[in-house]
N, C-alpha and C positions, 0 to 999 in steps of 0.2 A: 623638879630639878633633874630625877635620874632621865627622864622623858627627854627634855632639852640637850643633854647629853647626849643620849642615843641618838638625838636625830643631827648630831654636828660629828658621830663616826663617817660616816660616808666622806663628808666633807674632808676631814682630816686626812681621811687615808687617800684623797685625791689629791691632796696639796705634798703628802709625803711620796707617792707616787711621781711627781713633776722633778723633784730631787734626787729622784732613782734614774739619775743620768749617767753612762760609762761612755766616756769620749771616744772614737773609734782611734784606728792609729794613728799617731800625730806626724807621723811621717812616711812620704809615700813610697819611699825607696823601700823593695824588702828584701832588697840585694845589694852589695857590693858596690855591684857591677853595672847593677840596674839598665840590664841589656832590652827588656821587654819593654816593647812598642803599646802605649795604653791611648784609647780614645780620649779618655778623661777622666776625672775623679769628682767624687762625690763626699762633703765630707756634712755630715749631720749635726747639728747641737739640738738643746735643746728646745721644746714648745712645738716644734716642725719646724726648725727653721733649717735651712739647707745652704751651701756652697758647694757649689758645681765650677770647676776650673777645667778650659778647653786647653787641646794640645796648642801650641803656636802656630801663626801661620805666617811664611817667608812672603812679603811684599814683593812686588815687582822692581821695585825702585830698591830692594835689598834690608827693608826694613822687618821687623820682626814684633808683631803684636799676637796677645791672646786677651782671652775673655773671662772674667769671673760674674758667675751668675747666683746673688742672694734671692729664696726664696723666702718669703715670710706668708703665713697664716694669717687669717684676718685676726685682728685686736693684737699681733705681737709685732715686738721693734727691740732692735739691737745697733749697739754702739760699738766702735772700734774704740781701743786704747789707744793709737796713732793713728794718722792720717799717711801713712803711708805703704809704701809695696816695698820691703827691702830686697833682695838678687844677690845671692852670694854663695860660693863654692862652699860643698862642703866641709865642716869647721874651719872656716875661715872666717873671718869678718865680712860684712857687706860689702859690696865693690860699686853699688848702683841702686837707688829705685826707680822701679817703672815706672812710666807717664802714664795720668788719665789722660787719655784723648776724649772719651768720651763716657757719661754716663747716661741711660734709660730707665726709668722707671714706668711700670704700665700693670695693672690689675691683669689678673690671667683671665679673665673674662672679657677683654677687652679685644677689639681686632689687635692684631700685630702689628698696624700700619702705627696706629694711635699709639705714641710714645712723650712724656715728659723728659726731655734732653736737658740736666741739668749740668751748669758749669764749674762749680767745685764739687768736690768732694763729702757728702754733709757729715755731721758727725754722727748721725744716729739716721737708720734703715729705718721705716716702720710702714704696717700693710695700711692700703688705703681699706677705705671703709665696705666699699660699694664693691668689691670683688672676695674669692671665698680665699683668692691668695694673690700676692702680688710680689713681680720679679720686678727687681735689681741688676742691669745688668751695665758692668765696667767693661771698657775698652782698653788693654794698659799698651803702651808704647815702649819694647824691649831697648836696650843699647844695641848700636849697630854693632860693637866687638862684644862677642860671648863668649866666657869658656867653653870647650867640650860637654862639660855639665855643672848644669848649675841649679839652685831653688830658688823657689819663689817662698818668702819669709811671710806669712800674714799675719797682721796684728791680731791681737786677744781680742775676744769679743765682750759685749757685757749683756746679757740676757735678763729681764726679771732680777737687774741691781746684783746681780753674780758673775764673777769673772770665768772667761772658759779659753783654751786655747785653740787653736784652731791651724790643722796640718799643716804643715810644710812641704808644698808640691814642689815636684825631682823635673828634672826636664834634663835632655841631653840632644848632642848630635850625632842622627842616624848615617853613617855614610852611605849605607845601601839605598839609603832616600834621601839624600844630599839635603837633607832637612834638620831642622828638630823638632824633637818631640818628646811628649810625655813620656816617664819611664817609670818603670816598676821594679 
C-alpha cells in the first residue's frame, strides 16, 4: 500500500503543479494615458494555451480590423463564456462588438497556405491531433466611428472545466501616425 502511494507522488504534485497558475495582468494599459505605441500583446493562460492580440490596421476603404491569435497545445481546448468581442471606453459600458469576419484554424505544422475557414464562431477552441500545437486565428471587424481610446473586452475562458479571465487590450488613436494602435 505505502509502495502504491509513493509511486502516485509524482503524479500528484504534477496535477497540483497545473493549478499553480498566476494570471498575468488583466489589463493592458499601465498608464493613464497609455501613450506607448505596442506591437502587440501576448496574454497566457493556462496548459500553454496563449492569445496574441495584433495592433489594428486602417483599411483602405476606412475600415478598421485586428486580429486575435489562440494558441493551443496538442490534447488542450478552451471555451469562451460568450460569444462575443465587447469595445468600450474605459469604465464605461460597451458601445459595440466586433465582427468576425473571418476565422482559421490550421496545426503549426502545417504550410500556412492550408487553412480551415470556419463561419461562426465555435464555442470551444481545441488542438487538432496531428500537429504539436494549433492556431486559431480571428479576424474582428472594428466600427467605422471609434473613440480616441478604447478596449477590446474578451470573454473568460474555461480551461480543464475552470474559469480564467483573460486581459483586456487598450487601443488608442496615434495622431503622429494618423492611426491606431495598441497602447500601453
Amino acid at each position: 500500500m505505502r509502495r502504491s502511494a509513493l509511486s502516485l507522488l509524482p503524479l500528484l504534485l504534477l496535477v497540483a503543479a497545473c493549478d499553480d497558475y498566476t494570471a498575468p495582468s488583466l489589463y493592458q494599459a499601465t498608464t493613464p494615458e497609455c501613450k506607448t505605441w505596442t506591437e502587440g500583446s501576448r496574454f497566457e493562460l493556462p496548459r500553454g494555451i496563449s492569445i496574441y492580440a495584433t495592433p489594428p490596421v486602417t483599411l483602405k476603404d476606412g475600415g478598421t480590423e485586428l486580429a486575435l491569435i489562440f494558441t493551443l497545445p496538442v490534447g488542450t481546448q478552451a471555451s469562451f463564456t460568450r460569444l462575443s468581442f465587447l469595445l468600450e471606453e474605459p469604465k464605461k459600458p460597451p458601445f459595440a462588438a466586433a465582427k468576425i469576419l473571418t476565422i482559421y484554424q490550421r496545426g503549426m505544422n502545417q504550410k500556412a497556405e492550408i487553412v480551415d475557414v470556419i463561419e461562426q464562431l465555435p464555442i470551444m477552441f481545441a488542438a487538432v491531433g496531428s500537429s504539436k500545437e494549433t492556431q486559431w486565428r480571428l479576424r474582428l471587424q472594428l466600427p467605422r466611428q471609434l473613440p480616441q481610446r478604447f478596449d477590446l473586452s474578451m470573454p473568460d475562458m474555461l480551461v480543464g472545466g475552470k474559469r480564467y479571465p483573460v486581459r483586456t487590450f487598450t487601443y488608442r488613436y496615434f495622431p503622429e501616425r494618423s492611426a491606431y494602435g495598441m497602447c500601453s
